[in-house]
C-alpha positions as CSV (number, residue, x, y, z in Angstrom):
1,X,20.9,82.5,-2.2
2,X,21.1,79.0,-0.8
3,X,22.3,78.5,2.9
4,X,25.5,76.3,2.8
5,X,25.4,73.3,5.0
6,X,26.2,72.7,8.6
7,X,28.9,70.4,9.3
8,X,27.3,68.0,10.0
9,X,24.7,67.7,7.1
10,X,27.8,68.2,4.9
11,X,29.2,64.7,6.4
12,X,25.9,62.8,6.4
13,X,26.1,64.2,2.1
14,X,29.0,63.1,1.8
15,X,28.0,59.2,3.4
16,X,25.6,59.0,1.6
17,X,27.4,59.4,-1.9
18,X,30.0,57.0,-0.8
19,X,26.8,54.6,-0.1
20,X,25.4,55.4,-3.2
21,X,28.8,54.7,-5.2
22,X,29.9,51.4,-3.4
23,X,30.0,48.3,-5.5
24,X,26.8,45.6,-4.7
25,X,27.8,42.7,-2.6
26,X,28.2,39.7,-5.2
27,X,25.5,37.4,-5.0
28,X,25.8,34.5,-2.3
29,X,26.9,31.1,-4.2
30,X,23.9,28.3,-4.5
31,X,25.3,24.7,-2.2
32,X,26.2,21.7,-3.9
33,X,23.1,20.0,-5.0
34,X,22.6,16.1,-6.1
35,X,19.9,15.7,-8.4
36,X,19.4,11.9,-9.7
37,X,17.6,10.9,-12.8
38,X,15.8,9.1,-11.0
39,X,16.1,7.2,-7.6
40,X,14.0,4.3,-8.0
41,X,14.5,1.1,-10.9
42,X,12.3,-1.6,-11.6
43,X,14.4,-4.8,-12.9
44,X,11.0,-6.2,-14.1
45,X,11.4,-10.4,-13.6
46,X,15.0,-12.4,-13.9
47,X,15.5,-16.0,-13.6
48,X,17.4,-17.0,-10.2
49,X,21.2,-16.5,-9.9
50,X,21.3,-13.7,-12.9
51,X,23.1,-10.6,-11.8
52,X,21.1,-7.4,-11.7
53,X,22.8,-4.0,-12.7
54,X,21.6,-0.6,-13.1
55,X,23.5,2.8,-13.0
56,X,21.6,5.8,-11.3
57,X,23.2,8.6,-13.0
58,X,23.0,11.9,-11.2
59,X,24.2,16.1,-11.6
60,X,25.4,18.6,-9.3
61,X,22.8,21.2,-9.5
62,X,23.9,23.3,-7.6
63,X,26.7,26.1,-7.6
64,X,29.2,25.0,-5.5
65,X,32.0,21.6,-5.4
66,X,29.6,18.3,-4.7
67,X,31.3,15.6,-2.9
68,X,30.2,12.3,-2.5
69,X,31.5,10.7,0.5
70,X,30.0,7.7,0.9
71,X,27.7,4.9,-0.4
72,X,25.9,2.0,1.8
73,X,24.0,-1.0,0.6
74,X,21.9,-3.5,1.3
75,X,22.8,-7.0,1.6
76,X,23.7,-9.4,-1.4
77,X,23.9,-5.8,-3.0
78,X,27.4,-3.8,-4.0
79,X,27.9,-0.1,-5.5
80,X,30.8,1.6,-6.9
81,X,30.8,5.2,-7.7
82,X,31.1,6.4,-11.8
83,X,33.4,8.8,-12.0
84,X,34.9,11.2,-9.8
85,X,33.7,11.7,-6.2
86,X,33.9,15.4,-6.7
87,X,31.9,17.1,-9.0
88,X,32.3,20.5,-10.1
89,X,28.7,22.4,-10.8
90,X,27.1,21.7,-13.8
91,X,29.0,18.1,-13.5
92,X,27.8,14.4,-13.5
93,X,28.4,10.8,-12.5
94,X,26.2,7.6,-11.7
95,X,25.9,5.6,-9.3
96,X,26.5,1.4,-10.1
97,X,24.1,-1.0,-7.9
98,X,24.8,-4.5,-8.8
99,X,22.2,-7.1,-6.9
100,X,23.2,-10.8,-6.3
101,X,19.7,-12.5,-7.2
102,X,20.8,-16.5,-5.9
103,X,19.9,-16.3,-2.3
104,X,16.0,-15.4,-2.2
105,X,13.6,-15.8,-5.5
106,X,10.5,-13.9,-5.1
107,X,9.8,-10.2,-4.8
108,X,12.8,-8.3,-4.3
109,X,13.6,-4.5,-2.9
110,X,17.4,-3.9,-2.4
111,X,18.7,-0.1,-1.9
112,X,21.6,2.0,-2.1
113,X,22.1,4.8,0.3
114,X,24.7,7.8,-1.3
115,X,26.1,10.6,0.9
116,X,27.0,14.0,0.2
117,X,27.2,17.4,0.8
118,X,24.5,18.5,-0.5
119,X,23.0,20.1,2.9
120,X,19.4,19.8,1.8
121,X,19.2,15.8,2.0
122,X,23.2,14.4,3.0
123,X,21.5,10.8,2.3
124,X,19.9,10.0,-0.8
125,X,18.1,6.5,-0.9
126,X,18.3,4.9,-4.8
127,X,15.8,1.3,-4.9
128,X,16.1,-1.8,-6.8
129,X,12.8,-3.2,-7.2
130,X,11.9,-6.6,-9.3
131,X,10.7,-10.0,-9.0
132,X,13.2,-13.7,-9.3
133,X,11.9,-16.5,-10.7
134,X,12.2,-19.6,-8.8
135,X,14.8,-21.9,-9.8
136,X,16.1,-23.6,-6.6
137,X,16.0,-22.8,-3.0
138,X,16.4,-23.6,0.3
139,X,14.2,-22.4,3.4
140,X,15.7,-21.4,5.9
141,X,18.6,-19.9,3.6
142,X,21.5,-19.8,6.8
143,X,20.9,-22.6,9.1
144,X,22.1,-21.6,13.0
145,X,22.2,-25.3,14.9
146,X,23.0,-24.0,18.2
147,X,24.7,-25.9,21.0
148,X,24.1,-29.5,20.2
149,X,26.0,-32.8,20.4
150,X,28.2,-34.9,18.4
151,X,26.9,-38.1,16.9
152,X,23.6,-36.7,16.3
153,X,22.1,-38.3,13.2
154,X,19.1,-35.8,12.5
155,X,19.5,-32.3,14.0
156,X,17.6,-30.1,11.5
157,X,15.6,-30.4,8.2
158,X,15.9,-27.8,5.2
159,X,13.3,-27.5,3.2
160,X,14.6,-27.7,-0.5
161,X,12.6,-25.9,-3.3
162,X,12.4,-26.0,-6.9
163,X,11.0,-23.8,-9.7
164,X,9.4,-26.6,-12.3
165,X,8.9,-30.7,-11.1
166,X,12.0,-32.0,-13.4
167,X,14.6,-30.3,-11.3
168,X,15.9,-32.5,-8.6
169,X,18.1,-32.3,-5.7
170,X,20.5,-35.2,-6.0
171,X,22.8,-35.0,-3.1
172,X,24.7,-32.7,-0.6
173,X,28.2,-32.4,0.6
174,X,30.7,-30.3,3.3
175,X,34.1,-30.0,4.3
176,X,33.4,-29.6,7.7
177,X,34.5,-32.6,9.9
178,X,31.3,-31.8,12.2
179,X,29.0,-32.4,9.8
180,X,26.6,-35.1,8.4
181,X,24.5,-34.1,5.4
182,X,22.1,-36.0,3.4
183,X,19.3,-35.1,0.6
184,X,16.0,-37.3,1.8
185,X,13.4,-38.5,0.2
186,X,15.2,-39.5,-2.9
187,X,12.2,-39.3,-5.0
188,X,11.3,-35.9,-4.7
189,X,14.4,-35.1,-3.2
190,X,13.3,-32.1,-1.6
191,X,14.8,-32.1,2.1
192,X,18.4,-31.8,3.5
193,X,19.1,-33.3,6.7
194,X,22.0,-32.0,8.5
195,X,23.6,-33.9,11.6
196,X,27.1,-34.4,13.4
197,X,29.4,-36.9,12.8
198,X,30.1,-38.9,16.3
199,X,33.9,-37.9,16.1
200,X,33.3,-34.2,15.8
201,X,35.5,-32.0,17.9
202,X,34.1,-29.8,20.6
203,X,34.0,-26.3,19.5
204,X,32.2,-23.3,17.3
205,X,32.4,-24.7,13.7
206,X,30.7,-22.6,10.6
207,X,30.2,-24.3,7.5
208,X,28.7,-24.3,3.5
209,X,26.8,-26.8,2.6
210,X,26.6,-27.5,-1.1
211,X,23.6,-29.3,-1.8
212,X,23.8,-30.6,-6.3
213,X,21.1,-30.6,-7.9
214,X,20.0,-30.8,-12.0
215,X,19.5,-27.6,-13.2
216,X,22.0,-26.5,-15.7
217,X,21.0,-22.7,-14.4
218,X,21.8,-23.4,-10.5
219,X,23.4,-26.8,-10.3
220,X,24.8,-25.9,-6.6
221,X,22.9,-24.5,-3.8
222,X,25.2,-23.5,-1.0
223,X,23.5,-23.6,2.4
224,X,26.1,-22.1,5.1
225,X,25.6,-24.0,8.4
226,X,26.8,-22.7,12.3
227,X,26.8,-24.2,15.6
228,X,28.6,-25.3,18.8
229,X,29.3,-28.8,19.3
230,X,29.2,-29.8,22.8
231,X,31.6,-32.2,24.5
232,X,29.4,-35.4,26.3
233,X,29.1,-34.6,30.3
234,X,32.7,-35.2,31.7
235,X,34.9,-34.8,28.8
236,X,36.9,-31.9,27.8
């Protein structure tokens, strides 16, 4: 005939049938995760001044809301986001870089950084990658003149560049009253001289320069152009 149980052995039964009957705990919901295409696009090689475009397209991948909170770009480089910034899981969107290619020809690496909550990798970095083709240019591209004084015929030489020998740079121009601009050496035409007028007004001045030239791609080259013109010793 079998003993009955203590007490306590009959409470420690019981606990352990309510143990064994209780319901499993659901299991714990993945994060948000942001899983691009890809994160990297080659534009191959585009003449000078032609926009580049490219969307990165991307998924949540992960089980919970993903929200994309920000995105930060380069310079001479926008993005806007496609579609909505939350994305439910299982969802999608892109990401559009567009890449102004008129300032610098040559090899080219512009980026787009997106931010999330995804807490494996908040930043994400996409990359345009590509070569421009040369079709005019100027070196330096910004042109910083400093302090310097009115009157001055010849304060600083841009180098102009083109992309064949028949394009030419036939002339510059600037609606700054502080300026004087020139092209020299007519025959080549391959240099912009940039002075001040002797009736220029003391005082921080910034400036574009648009130097003309014969290309039917790029028939403007815009050269922007800062400084401090100085009053002469004694004068206000």
């Amino acid at each position: 005939m079998a003993r009955p149980l203590s007490a306590a052995a009959a409470a420690l039964a019981a606990l352990a049938l309510l143990i064994g009957c209780a319901p499993e705990p659901p299991p714990a919901v993945p994060p948000p995760r942001l899983a691009f295409a890809a994160t990297a696009h080659d534009f191959g090689r585009v003449p000078q001044g032609a926009p580049v475009e490219h969307d990165f397209a991307f998924v949540n991948d992960g089980g919970a809301p993903l929200s994309v909170s920000q995105l930060r770009t380069a310079c001479d480089c926008t993005a806007e986001l496609i579609g909505a910034p939350d994305v439910p899981p299982g969802g999608g969107g892109a990401v559009r870089a567009r890449c102004d290619t008129g300032a610098a020809p040559g090899p080219q690496r512009r980026t787009v950084t997106v931010y999330s909550n995804d807490p494996a990798q908040r930043a994400v970095l996409l990359t345009l990658t590509g070569t421009v083709a040369l079709e005019a240019a100027a070196e330096p591209a910004r042109v910083w003149l400093g302090a310097v004084p009115a009157g001055a015929a010849r304060l600083r030489e841009v180098a102009l560049r083109a992309g064949n020998d028949g394009l030419r740079f036939v002339g510059a121009s600037s609606g700054a009253p502080q300026l004087a601009v020139r092209v020299a050496d007519a025959a080549a035409g391959r240099v912009l001289v940039i002075g001040t007028t002797p009736d220029a007004s003391p005082g921080p001045f910034t400036a574009v320069v648009r130097v003309h030239t014969t290309s039917p791609a790029r028939p403007a080259l815009d050269v922007p152009v800062a400084g401090i013109v100085v009053a002469p010793s004694g004068k206000e």
